[in-house]
C-alpha positions as CSV (number, residue, x, y, z in Angstrom):
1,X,99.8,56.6,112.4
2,X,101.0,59.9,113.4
3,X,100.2,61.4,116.4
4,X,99.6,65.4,115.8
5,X,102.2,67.2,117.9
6,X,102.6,71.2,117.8
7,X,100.8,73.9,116.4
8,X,102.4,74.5,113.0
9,X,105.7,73.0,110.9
10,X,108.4,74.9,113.4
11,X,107.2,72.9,116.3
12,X,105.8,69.3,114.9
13,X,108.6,66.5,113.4
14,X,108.0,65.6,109.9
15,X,109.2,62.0,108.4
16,X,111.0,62.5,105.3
17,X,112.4,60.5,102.7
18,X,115.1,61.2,100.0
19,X,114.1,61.9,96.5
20,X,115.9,59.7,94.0
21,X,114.8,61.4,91.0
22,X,114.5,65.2,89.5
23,X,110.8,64.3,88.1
24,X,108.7,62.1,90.9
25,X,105.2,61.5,92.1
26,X,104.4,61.5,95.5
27,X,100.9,59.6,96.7
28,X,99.3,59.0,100.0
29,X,96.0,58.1,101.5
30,X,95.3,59.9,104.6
31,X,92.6,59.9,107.1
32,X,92.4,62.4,110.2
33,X,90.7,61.8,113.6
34,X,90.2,64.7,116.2
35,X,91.1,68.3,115.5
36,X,94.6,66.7,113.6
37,X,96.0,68.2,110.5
38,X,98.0,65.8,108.7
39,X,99.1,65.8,104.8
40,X,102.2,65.5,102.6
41,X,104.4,67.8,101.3
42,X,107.7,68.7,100.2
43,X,110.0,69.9,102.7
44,X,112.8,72.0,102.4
45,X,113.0,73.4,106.4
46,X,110.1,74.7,108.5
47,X,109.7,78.0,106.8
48,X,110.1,76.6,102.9
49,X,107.3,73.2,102.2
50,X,104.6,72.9,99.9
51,X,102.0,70.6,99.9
52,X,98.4,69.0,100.5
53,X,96.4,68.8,104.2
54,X,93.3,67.1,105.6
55,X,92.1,68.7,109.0
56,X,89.1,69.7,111.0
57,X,87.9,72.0,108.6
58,X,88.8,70.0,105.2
59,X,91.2,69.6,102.7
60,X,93.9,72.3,101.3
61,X,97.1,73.6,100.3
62,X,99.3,73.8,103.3
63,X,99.4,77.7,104.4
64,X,96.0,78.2,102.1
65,X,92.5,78.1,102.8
66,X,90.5,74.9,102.7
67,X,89.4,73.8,99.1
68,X,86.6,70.9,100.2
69,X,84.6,70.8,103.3
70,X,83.8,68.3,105.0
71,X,86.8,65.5,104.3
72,X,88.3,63.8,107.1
73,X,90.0,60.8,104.3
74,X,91.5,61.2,101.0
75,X,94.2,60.4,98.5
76,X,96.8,63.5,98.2
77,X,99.8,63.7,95.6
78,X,102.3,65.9,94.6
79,X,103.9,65.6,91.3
80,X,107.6,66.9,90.9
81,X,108.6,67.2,86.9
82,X,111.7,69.2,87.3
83,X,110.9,71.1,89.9
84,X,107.8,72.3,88.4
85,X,105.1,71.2,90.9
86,X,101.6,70.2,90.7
87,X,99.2,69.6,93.5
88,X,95.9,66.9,93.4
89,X,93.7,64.9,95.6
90,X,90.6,62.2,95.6
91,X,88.1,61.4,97.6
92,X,86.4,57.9,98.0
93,X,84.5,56.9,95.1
94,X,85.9,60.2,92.9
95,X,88.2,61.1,90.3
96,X,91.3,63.3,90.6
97,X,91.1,67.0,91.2
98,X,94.1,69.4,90.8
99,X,94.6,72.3,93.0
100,X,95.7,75.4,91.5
101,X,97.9,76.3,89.2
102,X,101.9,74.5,89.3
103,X,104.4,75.9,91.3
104,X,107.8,76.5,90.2
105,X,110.3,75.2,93.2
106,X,113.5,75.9,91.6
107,X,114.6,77.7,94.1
108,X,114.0,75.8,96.6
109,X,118.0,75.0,97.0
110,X,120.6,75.6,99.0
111,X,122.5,78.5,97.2
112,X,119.6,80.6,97.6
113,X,118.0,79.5,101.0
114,X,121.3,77.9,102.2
115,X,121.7,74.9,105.4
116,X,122.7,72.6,102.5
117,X,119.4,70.6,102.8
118,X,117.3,69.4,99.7
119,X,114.0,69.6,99.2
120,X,112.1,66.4,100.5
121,X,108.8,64.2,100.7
122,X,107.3,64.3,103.6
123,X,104.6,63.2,106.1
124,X,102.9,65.4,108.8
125,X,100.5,65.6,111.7
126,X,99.7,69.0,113.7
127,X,97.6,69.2,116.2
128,X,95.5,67.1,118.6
129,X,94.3,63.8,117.6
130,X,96.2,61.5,115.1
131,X,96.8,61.1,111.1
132,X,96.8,57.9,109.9
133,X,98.9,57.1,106.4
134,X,98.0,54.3,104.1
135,X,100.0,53.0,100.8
136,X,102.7,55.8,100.7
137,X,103.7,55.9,97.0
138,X,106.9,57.3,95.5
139,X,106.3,57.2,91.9
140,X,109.6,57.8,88.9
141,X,106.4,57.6,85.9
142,X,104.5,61.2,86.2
143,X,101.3,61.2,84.3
């Protein structure tokens, strides 16, 4: 568990972990209780991430509008193949959806946004309340 902290990224921690591996999968089930948004992503630095959310109003793309109402649970991963990256979630009981169209992080890198960081997976939790994670995944088989 998480407890939400902050408003947005520039004032809540996140818990990162090193990626081993230029293509990976990243998988998470994560359930939300009060007005806490919590999700994974991949973090470069407060002003560069990606990733998946679960909050009050539903699920989305971090910095995007909500895709499904309604959700306070659901699996979220993130799939890395070379830094081209592709976005989908579940819900209890469904199959897996993917969220727009992939994004190409390849420049997510220090020689063009420079502090010599990498970009990483992470864990989150904004807000009031708390964001519980269950089975974090980090996958080197992409499918």
């Amino acid at each position: 568990m998480l407890q939400g902290v902050g408003s947005s990224l520039n004032d809540s921690p996140v818990m990162t972990v090193s990626a081993t591996d230029h293509s990976y999968a990243i998988e998470v089930d994560v359930e939300v209780a009060g007005s806490c948004e919590a999700g994974v992503l991949l973090f470069y630095d407060e002003g560069h991430s990606m990733g998946l959310r679960i909050g009050p109003h539903g699920l989305g793309v971090h910095h995007e509008g909500d895709i499904q109402k309604a959700v306070t649970r659901g699996t979220l991963r993130i799939a890395n193949r070379d830094q081209v990256i592709d976005f989908y979630y579940k819900v209890e009981g469904g199959q897996w959806v993917k969220l727009r169209n992939s994004v190409d992080a390849s420049c997510y890198q220090q020689n063009i946004l420079g502090g010599f960081h990498d970009l990483r997976p992470a864990l989150f939790a904004i807000g009031e309340g708390f964001g519980t994670f269950r089975s974090f995944r980090y996958m080197t088989e992409v499918s």
